[in-house]
C-alpha positions in Angstrom: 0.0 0.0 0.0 1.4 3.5 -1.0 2.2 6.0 1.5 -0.8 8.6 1.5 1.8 11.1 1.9 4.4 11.8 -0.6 8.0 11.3 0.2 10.0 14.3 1.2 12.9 11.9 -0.1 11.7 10.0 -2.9 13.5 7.3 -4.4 16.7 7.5 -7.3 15.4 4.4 -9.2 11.9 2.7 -9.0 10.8 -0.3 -7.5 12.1 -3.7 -9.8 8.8 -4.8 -8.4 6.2 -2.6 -8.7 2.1 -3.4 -7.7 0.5 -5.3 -9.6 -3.1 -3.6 -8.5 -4.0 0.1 -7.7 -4.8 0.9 -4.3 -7.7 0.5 -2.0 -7.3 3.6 -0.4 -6.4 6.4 -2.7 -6.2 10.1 -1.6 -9.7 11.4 -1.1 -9.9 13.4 -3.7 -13.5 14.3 -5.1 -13.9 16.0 -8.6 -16.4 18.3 -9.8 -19.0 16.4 -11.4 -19.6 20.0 -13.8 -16.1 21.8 -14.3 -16.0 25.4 -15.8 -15.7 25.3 -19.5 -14.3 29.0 -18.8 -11.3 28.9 -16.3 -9.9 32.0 -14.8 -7.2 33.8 -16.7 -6.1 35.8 -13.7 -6.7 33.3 -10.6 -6.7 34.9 -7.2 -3.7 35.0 -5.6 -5.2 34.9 -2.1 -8.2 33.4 -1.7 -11.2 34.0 1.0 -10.5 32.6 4.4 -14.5 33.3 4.2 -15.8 31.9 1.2 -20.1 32.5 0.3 -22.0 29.8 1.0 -24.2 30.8 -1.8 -22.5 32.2 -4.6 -24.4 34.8 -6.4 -27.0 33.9 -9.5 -25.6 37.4 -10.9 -22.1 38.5 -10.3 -21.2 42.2 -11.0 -18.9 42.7 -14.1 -17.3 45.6 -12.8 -16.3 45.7 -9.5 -16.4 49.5 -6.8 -13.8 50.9 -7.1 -14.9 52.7 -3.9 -16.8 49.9 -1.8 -18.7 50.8 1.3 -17.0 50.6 4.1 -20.6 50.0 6.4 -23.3 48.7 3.9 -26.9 49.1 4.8 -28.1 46.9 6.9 -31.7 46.6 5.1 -31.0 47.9 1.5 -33.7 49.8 -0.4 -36.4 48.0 -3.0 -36.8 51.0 -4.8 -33.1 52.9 -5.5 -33.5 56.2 -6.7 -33.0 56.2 -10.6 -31.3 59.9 -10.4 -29.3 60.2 -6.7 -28.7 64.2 -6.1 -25.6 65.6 -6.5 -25.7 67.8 -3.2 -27.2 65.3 -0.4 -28.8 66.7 2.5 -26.6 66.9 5.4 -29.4 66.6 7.7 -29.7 63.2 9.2 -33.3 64.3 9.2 -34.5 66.8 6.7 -37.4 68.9 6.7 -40.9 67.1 5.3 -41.8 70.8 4.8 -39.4 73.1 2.8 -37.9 76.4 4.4 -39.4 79.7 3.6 -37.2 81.6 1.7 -38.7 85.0 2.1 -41.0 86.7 4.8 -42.9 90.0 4.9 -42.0 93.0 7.3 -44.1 95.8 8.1 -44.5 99.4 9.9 -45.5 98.5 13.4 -47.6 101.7 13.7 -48.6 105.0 12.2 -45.9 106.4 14.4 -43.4 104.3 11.6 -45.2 105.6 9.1 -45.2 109.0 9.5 -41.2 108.1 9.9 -40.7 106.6 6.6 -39.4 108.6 3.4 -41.3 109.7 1.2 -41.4 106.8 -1.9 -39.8 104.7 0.8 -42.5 101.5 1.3 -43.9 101.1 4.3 -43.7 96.7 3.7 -41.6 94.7 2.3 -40.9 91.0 1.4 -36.9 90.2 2.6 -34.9 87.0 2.9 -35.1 85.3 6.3 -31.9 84.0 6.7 -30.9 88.2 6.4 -33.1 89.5 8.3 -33.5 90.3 12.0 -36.7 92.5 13.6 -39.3 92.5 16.5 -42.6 90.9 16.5 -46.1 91.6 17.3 -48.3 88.4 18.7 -51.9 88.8 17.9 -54.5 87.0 20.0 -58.2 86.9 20.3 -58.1 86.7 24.5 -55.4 87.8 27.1 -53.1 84.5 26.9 -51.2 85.8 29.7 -50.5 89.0 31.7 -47.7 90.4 29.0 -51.4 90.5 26.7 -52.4 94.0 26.5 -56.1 95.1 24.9 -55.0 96.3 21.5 -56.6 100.2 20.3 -60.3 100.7 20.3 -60.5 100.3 16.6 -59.9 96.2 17.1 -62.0 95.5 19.4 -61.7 92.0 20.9 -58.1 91.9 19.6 -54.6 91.7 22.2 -51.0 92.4 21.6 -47.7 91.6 22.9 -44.2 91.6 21.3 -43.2 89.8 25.1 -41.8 86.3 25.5 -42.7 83.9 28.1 -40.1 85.6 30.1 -41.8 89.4 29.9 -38.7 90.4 27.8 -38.9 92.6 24.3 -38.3 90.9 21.7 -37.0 93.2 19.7 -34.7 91.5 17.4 -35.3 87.8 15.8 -35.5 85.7 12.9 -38.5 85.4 10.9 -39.3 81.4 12.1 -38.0 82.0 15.6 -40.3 85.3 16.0 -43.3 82.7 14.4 -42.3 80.0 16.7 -42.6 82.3 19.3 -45.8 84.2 18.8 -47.5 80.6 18.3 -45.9 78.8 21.0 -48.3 81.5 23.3 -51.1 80.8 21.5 -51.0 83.5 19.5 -49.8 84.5 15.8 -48.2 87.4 13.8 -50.1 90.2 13.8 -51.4 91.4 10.0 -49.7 94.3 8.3 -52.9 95.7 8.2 -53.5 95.3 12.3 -50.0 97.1 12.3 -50.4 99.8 10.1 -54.0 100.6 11.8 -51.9 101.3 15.3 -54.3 98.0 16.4 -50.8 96.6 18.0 -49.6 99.7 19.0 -50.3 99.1 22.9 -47.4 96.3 22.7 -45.0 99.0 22.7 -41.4 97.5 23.4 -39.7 101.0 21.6 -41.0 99.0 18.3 -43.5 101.2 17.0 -40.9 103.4 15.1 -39.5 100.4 13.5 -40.6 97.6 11.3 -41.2 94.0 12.8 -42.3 90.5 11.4 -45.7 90.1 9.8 -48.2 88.9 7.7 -50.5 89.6 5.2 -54.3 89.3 5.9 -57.6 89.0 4.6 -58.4 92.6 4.9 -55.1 93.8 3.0 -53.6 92.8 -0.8 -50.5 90.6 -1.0 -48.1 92.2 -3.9 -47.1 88.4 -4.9 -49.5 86.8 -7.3 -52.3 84.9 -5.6 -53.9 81.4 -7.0 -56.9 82.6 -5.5 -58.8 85.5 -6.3 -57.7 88.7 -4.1 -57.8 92.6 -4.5 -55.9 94.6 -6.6 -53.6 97.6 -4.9 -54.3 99.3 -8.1 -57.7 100.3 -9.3 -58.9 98.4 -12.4 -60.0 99.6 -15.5 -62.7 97.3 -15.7 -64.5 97.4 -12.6 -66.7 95.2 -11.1 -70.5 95.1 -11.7 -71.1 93.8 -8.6 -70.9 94.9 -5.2 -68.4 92.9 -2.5 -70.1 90.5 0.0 -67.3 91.1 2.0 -66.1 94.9 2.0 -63.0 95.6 3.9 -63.5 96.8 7.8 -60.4 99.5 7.4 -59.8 101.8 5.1 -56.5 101.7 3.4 -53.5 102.7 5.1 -51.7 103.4 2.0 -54.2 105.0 -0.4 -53.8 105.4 -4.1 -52.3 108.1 -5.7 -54.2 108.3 -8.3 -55.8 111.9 -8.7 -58.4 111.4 -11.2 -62.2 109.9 -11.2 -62.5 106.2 -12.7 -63.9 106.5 -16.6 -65.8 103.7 -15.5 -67.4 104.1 -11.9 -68.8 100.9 -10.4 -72.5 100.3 -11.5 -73.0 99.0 -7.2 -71.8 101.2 -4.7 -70.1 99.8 -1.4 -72.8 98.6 1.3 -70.5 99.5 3.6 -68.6 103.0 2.4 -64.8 103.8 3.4 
């Protein structure tokens, strides 16, 4: 019987008598009962102290050149198609997108009558520039920094106070939101402003111009999808009265110094 080991000193001249019959007990080798018809040109010079159990059904032809270094534990079923070029580096972005721009307005007649002349009494800045007081608006007395706004909004309150008592005299647009709605309350309308309705908040603010928004009772100068009302008068006016005439009349009347060719055929229920 042959040595299942080979010799590390084999023999000069073989045997004068050599077997006459193969082994019984050859090396256990087992062959592949399906070899590749396509062997390897470039065989792996180290091979996998770890090989797959299960190879895959579809090998990648081109290999990462930058493999991850942590891949995802539960891959996505749907990869996007198109990945960004600029990824978020928020490890939790926004479902709602930032505002770019916010509205600031006069917080009184007292600002107003301050203002140049052709100087606007609104206008539409960047938040991530800008930095002004508020004016909370409120329906009750939320808390004691509330104060009963001017007797032409009745039922109305004002306070440009924190939870604190403290002025706020200077903030960002979403921090001056955050903060008016975290009492309760919300900005105050550029037309509440301009009426002096918030005036009674006081906090030195009412010569400057602080956070706001537009309401239903004053024109928005960015395009609406809805209908809204013009700020200038139109040449083709309505036929119809409003069901809803405005409650104030405008701060900033127009400048316009002649009579309309075409006078409205209803007159307001409800006159300026």
């Amino acid at each position: 019987t042959p040595s299942l080991a080979p010799s590390s000193e084999p023999s000069k001249m073989p045997s004068a008598t050599p077997s006459r019959a193969p082994t019984k007990q050859p090396i256990a080798i087992i062959l592949t009962s399906a070899p590749t018809k396509k062997p390897t040109a470039a065989p792996s010079k180290m091979p996998s102290s770890e090989p797959s159990l299960i190879p895959s059904a579809f090998p990648t032809y081109v290999p990462s050149r930058s493999p991850s270094l942590q891949p995802s534990l539960v891959p996505s079923s749907k990869p996007s198609l198109m990945p960004t070029s600029v990824p978020s580096e928020s490890s939790m972005p926004s479902l709602v997108p930032t505002v770019g721009e916010a509205l600031i307005a006069c917080a009184s007649q007292k600002c107003i009558e301050r203002t140049p002349i052709g100087d606007p009494v609104t206008n539409v800045v960047p938040v991530e520039e800008g930095i002004y007081g508020i004016r909370c608006c409120a329906d009750s007395q939320l808390n004691a920094a509330f104060v009963a706004a001017n007797s032409q909004c009745p039922g109305l309150w004002v306070s440009s106070r924190d939870t604190n008592g403290e002025c706020i005299r200077e903030t960002t647009y979403h921090d001056g939101l955050a903060m008016c709605e975290s009492l309760g309350a919300r900005l105050c309308t550029v037309q509440e402003n301009l009426n002096d309705c918030s005036r009674p908040a006081k906090c030195s603010l009412n010569e400057n111009k602080v956070w706001t928004v537009y309401g239903d009772d004053f024109p928005s100068t960015h395009p609406s999808f809805s209908p809204a009302p013009s700020v200038f008068s139109s040449e083709v006016p309505s036929t119809a009265a409003s069901n809803k005439p405005s409650t104030f009349p405008s701060a900033v009347p127009s400048l316009g110094s002649t009579t309309s060719s075409a006078p409205s055929a209803f007159p307001s229920a409800v006159p300026s």
